[in-house]
PAMARLO-474449 format. One line per 4 residues: number of its first residue (from 1); their letters; for each residue x, y, z of C-alpha. Coordinates in Angstrom, 3 decimals. Example, Ala and Ser with C-alpha at 12.3 -4.5 7.8 and 13.67 -1.06 7.14 Angstrom:
<rs>
1 = AS = 12.300,-4.500,7.800 ~ 13.670,-1.060,7.140
</rs>
This chain:
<rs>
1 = XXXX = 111.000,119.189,104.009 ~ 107.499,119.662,102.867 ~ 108.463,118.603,99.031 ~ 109.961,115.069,100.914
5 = XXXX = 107.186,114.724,102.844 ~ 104.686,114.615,99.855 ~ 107.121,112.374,97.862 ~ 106.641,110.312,100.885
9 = XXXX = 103.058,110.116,101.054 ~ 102.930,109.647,97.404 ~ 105.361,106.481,97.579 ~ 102.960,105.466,100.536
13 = XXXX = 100.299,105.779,98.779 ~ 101.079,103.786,95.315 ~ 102.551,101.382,97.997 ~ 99.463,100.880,99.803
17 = XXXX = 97.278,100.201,96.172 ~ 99.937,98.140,94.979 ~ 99.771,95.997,97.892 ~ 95.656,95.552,98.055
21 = XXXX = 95.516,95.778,94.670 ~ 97.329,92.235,94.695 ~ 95.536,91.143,97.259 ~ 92.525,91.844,95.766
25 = XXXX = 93.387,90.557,91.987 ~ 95.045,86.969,93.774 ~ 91.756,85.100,92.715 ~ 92.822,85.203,89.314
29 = XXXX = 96.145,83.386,90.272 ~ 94.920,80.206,91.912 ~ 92.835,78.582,89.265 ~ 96.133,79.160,87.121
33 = XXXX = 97.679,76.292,89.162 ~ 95.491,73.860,88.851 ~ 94.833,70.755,88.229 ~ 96.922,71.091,91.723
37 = XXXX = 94.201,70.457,94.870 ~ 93.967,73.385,97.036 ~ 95.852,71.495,100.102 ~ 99.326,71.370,97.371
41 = XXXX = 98.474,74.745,96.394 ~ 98.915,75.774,99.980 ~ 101.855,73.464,100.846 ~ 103.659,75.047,98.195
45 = XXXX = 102.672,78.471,99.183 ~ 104.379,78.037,102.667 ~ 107.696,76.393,101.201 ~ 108.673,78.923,98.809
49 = XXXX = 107.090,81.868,101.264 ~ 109.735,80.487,103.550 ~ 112.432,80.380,100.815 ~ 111.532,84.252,99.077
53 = XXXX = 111.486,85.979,102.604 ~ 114.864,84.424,103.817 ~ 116.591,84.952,100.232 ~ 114.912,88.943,101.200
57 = XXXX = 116.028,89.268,105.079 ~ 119.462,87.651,103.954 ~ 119.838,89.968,101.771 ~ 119.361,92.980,103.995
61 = XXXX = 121.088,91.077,106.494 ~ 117.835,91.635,109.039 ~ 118.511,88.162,111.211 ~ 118.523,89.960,114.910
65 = XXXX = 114.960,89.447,115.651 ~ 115.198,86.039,115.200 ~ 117.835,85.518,118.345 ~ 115.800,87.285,120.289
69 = XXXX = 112.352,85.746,119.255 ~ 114.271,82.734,119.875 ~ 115.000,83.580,123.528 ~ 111.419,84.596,124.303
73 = XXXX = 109.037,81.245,124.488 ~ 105.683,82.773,125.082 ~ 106.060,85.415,121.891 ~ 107.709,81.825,119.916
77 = XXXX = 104.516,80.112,121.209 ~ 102.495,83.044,119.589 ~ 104.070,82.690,116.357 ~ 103.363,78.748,116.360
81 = XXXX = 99.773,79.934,116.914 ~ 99.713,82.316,114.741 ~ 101.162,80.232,111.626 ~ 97.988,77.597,112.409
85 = XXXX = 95.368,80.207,111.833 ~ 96.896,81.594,109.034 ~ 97.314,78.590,107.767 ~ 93.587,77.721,107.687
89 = XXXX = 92.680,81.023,106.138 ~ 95.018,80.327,103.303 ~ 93.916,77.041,103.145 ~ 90.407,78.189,102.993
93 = XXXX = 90.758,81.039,100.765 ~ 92.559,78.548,97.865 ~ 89.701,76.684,98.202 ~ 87.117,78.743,98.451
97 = XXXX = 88.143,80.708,94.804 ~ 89.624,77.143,93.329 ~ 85.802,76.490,93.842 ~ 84.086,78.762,92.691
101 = XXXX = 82.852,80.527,95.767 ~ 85.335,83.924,94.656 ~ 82.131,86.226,96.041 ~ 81.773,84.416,99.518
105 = XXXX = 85.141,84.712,100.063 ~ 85.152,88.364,99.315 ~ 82.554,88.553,101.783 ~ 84.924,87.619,104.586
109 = XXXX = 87.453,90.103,103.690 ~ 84.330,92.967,104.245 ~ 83.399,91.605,107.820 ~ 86.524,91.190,109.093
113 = XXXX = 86.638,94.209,110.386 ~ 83.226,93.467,112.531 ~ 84.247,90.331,113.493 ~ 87.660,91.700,114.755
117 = XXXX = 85.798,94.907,117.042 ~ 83.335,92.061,117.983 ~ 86.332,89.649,119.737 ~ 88.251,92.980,121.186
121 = XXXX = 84.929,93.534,123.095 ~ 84.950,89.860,124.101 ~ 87.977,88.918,124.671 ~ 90.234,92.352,125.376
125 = XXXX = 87.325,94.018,127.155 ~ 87.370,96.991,124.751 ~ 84.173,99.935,125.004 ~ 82.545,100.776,121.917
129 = XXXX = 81.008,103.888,121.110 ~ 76.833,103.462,119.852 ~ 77.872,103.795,116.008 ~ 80.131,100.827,116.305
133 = XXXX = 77.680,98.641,118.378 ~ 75.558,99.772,115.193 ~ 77.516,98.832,112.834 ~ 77.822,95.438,114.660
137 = XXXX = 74.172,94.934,114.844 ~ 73.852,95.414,111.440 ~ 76.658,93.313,110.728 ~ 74.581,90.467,112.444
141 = XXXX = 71.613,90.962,110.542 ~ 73.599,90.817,107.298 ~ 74.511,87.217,108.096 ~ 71.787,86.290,109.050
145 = XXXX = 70.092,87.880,105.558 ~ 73.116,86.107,103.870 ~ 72.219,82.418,105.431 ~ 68.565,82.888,103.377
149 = XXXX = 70.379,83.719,100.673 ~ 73.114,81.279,100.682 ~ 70.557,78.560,101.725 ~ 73.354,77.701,104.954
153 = XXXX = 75.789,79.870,107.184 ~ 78.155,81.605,105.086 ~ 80.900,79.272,106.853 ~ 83.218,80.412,103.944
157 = XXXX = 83.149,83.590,105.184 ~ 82.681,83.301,108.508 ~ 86.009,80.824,108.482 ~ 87.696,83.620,106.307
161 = XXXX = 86.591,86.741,109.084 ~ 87.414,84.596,112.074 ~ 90.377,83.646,111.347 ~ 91.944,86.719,110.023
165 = XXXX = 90.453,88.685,112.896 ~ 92.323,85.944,115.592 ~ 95.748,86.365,113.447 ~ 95.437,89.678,114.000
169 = XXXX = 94.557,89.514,117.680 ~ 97.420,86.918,118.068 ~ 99.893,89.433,115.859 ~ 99.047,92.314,118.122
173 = XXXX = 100.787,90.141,120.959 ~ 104.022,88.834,118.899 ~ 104.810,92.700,117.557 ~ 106.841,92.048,114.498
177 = XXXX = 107.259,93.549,111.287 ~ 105.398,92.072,108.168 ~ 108.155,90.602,106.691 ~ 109.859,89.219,109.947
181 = XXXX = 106.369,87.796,110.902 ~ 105.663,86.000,107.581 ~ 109.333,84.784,107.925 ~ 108.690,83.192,111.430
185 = XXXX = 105.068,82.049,110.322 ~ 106.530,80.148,107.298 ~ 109.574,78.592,109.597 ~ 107.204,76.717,111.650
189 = XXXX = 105.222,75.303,108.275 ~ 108.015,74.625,106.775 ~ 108.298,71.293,107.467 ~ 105.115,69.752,108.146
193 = XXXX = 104.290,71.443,104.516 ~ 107.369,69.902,103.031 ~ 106.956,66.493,104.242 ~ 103.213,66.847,102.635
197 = XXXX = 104.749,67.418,99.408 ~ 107.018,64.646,99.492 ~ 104.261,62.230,100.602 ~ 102.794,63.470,97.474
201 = XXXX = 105.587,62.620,95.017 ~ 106.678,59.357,96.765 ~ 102.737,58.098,95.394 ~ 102.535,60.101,92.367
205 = XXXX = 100.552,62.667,93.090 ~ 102.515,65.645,93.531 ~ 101.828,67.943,89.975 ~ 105.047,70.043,90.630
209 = XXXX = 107.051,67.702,88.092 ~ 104.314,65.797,86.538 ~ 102.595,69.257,84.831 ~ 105.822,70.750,83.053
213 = XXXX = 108.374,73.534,83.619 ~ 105.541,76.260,83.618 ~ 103.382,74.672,86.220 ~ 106.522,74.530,88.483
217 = XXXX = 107.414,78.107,88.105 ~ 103.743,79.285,88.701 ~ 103.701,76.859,91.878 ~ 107.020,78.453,93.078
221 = XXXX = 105.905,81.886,92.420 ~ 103.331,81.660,95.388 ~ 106.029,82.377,97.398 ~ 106.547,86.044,95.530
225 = XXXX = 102.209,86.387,95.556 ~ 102.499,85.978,98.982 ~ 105.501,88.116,100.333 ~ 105.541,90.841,97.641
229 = XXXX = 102.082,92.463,98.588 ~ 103.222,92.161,102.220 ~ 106.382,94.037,101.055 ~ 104.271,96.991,99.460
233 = XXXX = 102.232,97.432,103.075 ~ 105.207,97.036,105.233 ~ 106.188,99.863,103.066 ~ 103.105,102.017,103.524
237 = XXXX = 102.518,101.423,106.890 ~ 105.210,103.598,107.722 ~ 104.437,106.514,104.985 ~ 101.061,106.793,105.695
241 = XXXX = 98.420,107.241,108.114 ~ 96.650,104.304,109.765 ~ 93.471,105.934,109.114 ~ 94.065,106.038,105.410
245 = XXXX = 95.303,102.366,105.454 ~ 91.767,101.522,106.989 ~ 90.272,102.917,104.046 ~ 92.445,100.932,101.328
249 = XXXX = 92.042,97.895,102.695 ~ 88.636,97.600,101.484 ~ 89.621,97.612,98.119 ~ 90.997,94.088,97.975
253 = XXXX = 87.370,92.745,98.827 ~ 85.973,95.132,96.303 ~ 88.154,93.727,93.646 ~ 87.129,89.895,95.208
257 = XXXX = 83.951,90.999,94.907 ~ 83.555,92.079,91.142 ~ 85.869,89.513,89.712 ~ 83.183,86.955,91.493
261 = XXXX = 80.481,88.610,89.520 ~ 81.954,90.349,86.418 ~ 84.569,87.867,85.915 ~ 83.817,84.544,87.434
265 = XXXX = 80.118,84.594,86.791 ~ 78.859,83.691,90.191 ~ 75.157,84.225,90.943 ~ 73.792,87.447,93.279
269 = XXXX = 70.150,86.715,94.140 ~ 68.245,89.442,95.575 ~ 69.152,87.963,98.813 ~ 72.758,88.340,98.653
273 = XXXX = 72.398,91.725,96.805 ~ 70.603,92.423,100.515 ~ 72.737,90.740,102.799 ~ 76.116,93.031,100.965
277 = XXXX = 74.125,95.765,101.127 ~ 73.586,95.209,104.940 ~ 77.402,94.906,105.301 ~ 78.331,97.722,103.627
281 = XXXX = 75.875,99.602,105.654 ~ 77.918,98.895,108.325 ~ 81.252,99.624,107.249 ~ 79.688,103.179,106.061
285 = XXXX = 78.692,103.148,109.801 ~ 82.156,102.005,111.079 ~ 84.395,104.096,108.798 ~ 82.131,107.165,109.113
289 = XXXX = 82.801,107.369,112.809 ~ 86.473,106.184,112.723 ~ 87.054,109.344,110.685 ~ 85.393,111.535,113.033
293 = XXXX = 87.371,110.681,115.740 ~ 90.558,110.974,113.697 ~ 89.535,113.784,113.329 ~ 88.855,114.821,116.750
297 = XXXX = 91.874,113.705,118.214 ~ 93.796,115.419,115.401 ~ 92.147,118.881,116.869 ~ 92.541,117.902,120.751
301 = XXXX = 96.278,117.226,119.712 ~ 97.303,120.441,117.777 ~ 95.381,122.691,120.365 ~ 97.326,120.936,123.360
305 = XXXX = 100.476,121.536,121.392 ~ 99.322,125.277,121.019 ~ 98.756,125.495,124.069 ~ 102.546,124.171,125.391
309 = XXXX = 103.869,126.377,122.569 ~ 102.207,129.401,124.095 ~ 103.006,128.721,128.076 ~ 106.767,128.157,126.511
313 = XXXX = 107.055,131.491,124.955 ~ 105.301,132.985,127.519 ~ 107.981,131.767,130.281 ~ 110.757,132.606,127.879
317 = XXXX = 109.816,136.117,127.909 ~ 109.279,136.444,131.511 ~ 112.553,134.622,132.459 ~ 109.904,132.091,134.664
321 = XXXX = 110.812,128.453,134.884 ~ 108.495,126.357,133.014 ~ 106.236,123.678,134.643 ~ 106.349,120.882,131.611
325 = XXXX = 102.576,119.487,130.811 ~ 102.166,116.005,129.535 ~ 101.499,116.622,125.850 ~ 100.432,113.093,125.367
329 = XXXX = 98.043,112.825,127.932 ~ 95.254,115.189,126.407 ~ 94.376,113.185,123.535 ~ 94.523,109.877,125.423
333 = XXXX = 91.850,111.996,128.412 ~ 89.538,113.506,125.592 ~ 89.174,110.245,123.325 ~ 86.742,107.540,123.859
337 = XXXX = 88.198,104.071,125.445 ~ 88.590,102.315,122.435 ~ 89.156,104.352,119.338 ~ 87.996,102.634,115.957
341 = XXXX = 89.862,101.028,112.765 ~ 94.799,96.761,107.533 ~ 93.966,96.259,107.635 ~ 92.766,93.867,106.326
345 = XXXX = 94.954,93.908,106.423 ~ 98.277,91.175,106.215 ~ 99.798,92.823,109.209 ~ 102.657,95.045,110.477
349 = XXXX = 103.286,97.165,113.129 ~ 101.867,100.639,113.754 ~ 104.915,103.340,112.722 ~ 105.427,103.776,116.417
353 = XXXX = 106.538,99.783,116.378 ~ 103.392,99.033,118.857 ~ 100.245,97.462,117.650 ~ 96.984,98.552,117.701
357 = XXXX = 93.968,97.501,119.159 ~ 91.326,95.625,117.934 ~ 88.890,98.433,117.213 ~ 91.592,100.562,115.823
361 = XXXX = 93.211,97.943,113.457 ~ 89.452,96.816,111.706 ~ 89.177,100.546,110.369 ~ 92.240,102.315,110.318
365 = XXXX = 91.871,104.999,112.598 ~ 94.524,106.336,114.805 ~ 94.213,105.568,118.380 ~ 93.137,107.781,121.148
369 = XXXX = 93.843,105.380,124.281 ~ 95.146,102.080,124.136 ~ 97.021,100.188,121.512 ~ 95.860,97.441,117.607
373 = XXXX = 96.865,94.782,111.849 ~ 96.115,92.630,107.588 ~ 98.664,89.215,105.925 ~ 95.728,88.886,103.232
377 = X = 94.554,85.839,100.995
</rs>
């Protein structure tokens, strides 16, 4: 048991690189499709998402969620929601590299997860312990170091953060896997996305037939950029702990990040050298204390789980009934309200098949209390 559950983890693992590995190497797959604008980039990208994900759940023959998703019209109104905002971060993010603006986007990708504890104080009336309000402070001083630098708001960023963070708040709500979710996401841009693209060809603009064979296949292979990566999550999500996802995710904006500089050649003034630094400050902050109180609540857990273990053998060998204690309940008493963590990331389901809470999904920590995701570019 102990040899499967370290082949396991290990699958998890390469899973979970795989997966932000792509998600952080993706800017060097948009400027490949050009001379296609950003808007047919992403028109394409919801099509053929669409078509790779049903080809995958037929295949699997995995079609019972949609009945019931189907019979539920506040969860199908969440998914309509849902597919909007996701659709202006991928809109953005195609833009935003296709532009040359590869190390602002990154940037979004490294506040999201302030920007998503920030809205599940506001709007889900979440507590935060001092280190997170810290490393939300700080967070608010690196924009505002960032807008000297950038000479404006970084709205690329800001557009990237916020809208990733409200997917994920709107995700938490519809509960479905990755896979399912892209799937239901893609259904309702299918059209509208479709009838762009024909309104393209009917006046000649469309570059799907106009650019040759090879310009085709890379435009229908967004739909394997996008799903695949979500594929290699779904499939760590369940192999590994949340805590460690929380600390992957942050290598897809890493890899934005260098490729901006190394790769793409994009300037870093003094002033966004300080404005990063700022950020990253705050992520040290915010990943520091989400390991602590892993950590904690690991402890609380296994000595509450001693302590049943003991009271049972203990009754066993006196022949007294046993009073049964609420295992669960002493972590949820001895953790703070809201526990902090992807992630980034795109976004399943916690293992248990609830979602966790705002906090908890921007670092990857396990919950103490109350319940939580990260699609990416």
């Amino acid at each position: 048991m102990a040899g499967t559950s370290r082949t396991e983890g290990r699958t998890g693992l390469l899973n979970g690189f795989a997966a932000y590995g792509m998600w952080g190497l993706v800017p060097l797959f948009w400027p490949l499709l050009k001379p296609a604008g950003a808007t047919e980039i992403l028109a394409h990208r919801m099509v053929w998402s669409l078509a790779f994900v049903a080809a995958a759940l037929l295949f699997v023959r995995r079609w019972a969620w949609a009945g019931e998703l189907l019979r539920q019209p506040r969860r199908l109104a969440l998914v309509v929601v849902a597919a909007a905002v996701i659709t202006v971060n991928w809109g953005v993010y195609i833009w935003a590299v296709n532009s040359g603006h590869v190390v602002e986007a990154s940037l979004g990708y490294f506040i999201n997860p302030l920007v998503t504890i920030a809205m599940g104080v506001l709007l889900l009336k979440e507590r935060l312990r001092p280190v997170q309000w810290a490393a939300v402070g700080v967070g608010v001083a690196a924009v505002l170091v960032l807008t000297v630098g950038f000479g404006r708001p970084p709205w690329i960023s800001l557009c990237l953060a916020f809208s990733f963070a409200t997917y994920g708040l709107v995700k938490k709500k519809v509960n479905l896997g990755g896979v399912e979710s892209l799937a239901a996401e893609t259904a309702v841009q299918f059209l509208p996305a479709l009838g762009y693209l024909l309104w393209l060809s009917a006046h000649g603009d469309a570059t799907f037939t106009a650019e040759g064979p090879g310009h085709a296949a890379l435009l229908a292979s967004t739909g394997i950029v996008t799903a695949l990566p979500l594929v290699c999550f779904g499939a760590a999500a369940i192999r590994v702990p949340l805590s460690t996802l929380g600390l992957l995710q942050y290598l897809a904006p890493v890899f934005q990040f260098l490729l901006g500089v190394l790769y793409f050649g994009e300037a870093m003034p003094p002033e966004r050298w300080a404005g990063f630094a700022l950020v990253w400050l705050a992520l040290v902050l915010l990943t520091g204390d989400a390991l602590r109180t892993s950590r904690r609540a690991s402890r609380t857990l296994a000595a509450e789980r001693a302590r049943i273990h003991a009271e049972e053998v203990a009754a066993a060998a006196s022949g007294a009934p046993l009073v049964p204690a609420p295992e669960a309940a002493a972590p949820a008493a001895s953790a703070p309200a809201a526990s902090a963590p992807t992630v980034p990331r795109p976004t399943a389901t916690a293992p248990s098949g609830t979602a966790p809470s705002a906090a908890a999904a921007a670092t990857g920590a396990p919950e103490a209390q109350a319940a939580p995701p990260l699609p990416k570019p």
